[in-house]
MARKOLVEX-547079 format. One line per 4 residues: for each residue y, x, z of C-alpha. Coordinates in nm, 3 decimals, padded with zeros to 5 digits. Layout:
BEGIN
Y,X,Z; ...
//
This chain:
BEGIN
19.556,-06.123,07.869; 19.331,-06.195,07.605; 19.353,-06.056,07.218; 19.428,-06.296,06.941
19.194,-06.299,06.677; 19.432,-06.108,06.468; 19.435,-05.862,06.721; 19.041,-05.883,06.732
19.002,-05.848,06.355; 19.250,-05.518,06.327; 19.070,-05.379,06.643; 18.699,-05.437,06.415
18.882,-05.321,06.085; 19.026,-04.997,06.256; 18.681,-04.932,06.445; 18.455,-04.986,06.101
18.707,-04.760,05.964; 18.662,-04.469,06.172; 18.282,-04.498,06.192; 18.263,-04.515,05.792
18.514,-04.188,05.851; 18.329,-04.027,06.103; 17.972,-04.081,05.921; 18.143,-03.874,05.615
18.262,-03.609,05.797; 18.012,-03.578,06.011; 17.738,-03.527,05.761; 17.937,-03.330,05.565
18.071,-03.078,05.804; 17.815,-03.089,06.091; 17.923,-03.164,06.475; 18.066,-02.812,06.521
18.259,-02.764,06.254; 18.399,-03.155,06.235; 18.736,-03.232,06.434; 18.811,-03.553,06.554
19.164,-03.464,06.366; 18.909,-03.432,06.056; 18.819,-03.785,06.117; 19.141,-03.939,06.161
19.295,-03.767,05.867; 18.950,-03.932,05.702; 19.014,-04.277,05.823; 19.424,-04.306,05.739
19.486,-04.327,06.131; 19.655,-04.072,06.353; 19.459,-03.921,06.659; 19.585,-04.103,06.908
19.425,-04.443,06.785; 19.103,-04.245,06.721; 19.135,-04.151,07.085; 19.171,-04.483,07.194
18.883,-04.629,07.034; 18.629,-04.362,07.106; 18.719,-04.102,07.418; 18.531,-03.829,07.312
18.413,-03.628,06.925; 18.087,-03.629,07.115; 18.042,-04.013,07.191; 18.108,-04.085,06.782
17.892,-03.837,06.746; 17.589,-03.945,06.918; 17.649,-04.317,06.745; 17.634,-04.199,06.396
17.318,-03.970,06.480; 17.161,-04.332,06.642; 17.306,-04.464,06.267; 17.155,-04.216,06.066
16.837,-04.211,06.276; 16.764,-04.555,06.256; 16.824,-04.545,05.836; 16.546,-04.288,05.837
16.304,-04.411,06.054; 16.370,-04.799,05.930; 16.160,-04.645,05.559; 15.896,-04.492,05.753
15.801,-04.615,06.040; 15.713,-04.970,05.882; 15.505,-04.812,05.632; 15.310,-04.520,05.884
15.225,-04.856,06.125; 15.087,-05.083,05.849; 14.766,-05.135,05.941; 14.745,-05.341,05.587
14.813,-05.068,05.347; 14.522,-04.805,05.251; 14.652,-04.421,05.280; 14.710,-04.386,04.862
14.945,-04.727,04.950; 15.103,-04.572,05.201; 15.147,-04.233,05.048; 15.319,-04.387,04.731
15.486,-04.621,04.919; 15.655,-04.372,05.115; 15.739,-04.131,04.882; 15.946,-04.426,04.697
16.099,-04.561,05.004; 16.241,-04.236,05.096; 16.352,-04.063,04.723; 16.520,-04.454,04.691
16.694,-04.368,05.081; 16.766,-03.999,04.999; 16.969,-04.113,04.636; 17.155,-04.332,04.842
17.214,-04.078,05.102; 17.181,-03.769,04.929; 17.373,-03.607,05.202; 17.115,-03.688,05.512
16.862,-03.437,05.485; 17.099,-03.098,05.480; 17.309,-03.301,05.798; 16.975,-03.353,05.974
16.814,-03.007,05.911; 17.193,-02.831,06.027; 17.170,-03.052,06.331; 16.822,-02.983,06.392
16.872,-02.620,06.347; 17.192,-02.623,06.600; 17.021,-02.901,06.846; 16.680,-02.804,06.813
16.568,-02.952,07.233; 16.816,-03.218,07.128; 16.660,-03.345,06.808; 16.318,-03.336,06.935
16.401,-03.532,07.253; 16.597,-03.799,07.061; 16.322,-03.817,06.760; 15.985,-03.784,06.954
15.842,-03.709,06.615; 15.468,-03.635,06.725; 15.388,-03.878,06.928; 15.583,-04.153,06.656
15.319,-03.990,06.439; 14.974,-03.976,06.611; 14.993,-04.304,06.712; 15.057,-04.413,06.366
14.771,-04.537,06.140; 14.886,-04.300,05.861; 14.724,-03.982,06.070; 14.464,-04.215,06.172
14.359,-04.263,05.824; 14.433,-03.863,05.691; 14.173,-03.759,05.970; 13.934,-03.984,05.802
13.993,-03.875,05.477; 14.024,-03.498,05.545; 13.873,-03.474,05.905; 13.857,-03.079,05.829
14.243,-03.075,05.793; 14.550,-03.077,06.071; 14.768,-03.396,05.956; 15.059,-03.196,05.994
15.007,-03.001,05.683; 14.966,-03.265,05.522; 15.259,-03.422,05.607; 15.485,-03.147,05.606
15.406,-03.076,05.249; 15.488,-03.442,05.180; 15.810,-03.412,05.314; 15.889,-03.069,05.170
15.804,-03.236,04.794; 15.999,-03.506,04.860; 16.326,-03.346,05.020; 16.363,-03.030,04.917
16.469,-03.165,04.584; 16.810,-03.275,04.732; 16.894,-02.963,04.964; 16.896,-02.732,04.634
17.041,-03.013,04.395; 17.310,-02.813,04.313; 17.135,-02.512,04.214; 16.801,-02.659,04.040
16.982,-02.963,03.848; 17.224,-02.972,03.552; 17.374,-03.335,03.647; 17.370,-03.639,03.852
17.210,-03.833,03.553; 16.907,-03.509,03.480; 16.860,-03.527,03.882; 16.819,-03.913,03.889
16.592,-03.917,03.654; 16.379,-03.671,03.760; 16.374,-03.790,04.144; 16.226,-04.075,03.944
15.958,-03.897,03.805; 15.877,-03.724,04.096; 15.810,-04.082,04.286; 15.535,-04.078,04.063
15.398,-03.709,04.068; 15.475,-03.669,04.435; 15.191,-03.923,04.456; 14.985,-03.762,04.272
14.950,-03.409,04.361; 14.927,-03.595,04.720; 14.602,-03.746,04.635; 14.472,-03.365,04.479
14.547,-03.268,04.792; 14.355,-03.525,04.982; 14.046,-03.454,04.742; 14.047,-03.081,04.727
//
């Protein structure tokens, strides 16, 4: 028999609900330490609807990985492919992008590194980082610039300017309001000591 569209709309409403739920607990807690009792408490449901709508702590899990996957990769890859932009475009542009996705999400990088760190054959499977990388016209253009120089360096010291800033938030900032400002700032340096590093 088919649903009504009442039915329809409370099946979408409860679904959305535990995804929004399972997204916060998720990257919060990690997979291990996340229960899908966690997740129902989160959403206002009791387990057995959470059952019914998604079998397994392991199938949620994999679509809010996919989720926060595609968030991260929908700043960069755009930008690393744009044949268009010149490296120092590319460079700030990034840096922006992904301080602007990281405020937003301040909680993505310390759920990605705990994943990575517990998933390691996992994460590098599902991300296929490298080769996302050397095809991209971003290394293309570094070994130009600095032919004498592995990308990777490069680009891990990006990342580790840009990111590392939210791991220790607690510890290095006094507020929300000193951090936001100073991520803003830091769109600006970040660029900066980029291009010293390209010149040195």
């Amino acid at each position: 028999m088919a649903k009504s569209k009442g039915t329809k709309n409370l099946d979408t409403s409860t679904e959305e609900k535990i995804i929004q739920a399972a997204s916060k607990v998720f990257t919060q807690k990690g997979y291990v330490a996340t229960r899908t009792r966690d997740i129902a408490e989160e959403a206002g449901i009791n387990l057995a609807l959470l059952n019914y709508y998604f079998r397994s702590k392991e199938k949620l899990f994999q679509l809010i990985m996919a989720e926060k996957l595609q968030l991260l990769f929908s700043v960069i890859l755009p930008i690393v492919n744009n044949d268009d932009l010149t490296l120092d475009e590319k460079i700030e542009t990034l840096v922006e992008n992904y301080i602007n996705l990281l405020v937003d999400n301040p909680d993505l990088p310390l759920f990605v590194l705990g994943e990575i760190k517990a998933n390691p054959e996992g994460f590098k499977d599902r991300l296929q980082v490298r080769k996302l990388l050397q095809n991209s016209s971003f290394v293309r253009q570094l070994r130009e610039r600095k032919p004498d120089v592995e990308p990777v360096h490069f680009i891990v010291s990006l990342l580790g300017m840009t990111v590392f800033p939210f791991i220790a938030k607690q510890v290095l900032f006094a507020d929300d309001n000193t951090f936001k400002m100073q991520m803003e700032e830091r769109k600006v340096l970040i660029a900066k000591w980029a291009k010293i590093m390209l010149e040195t």
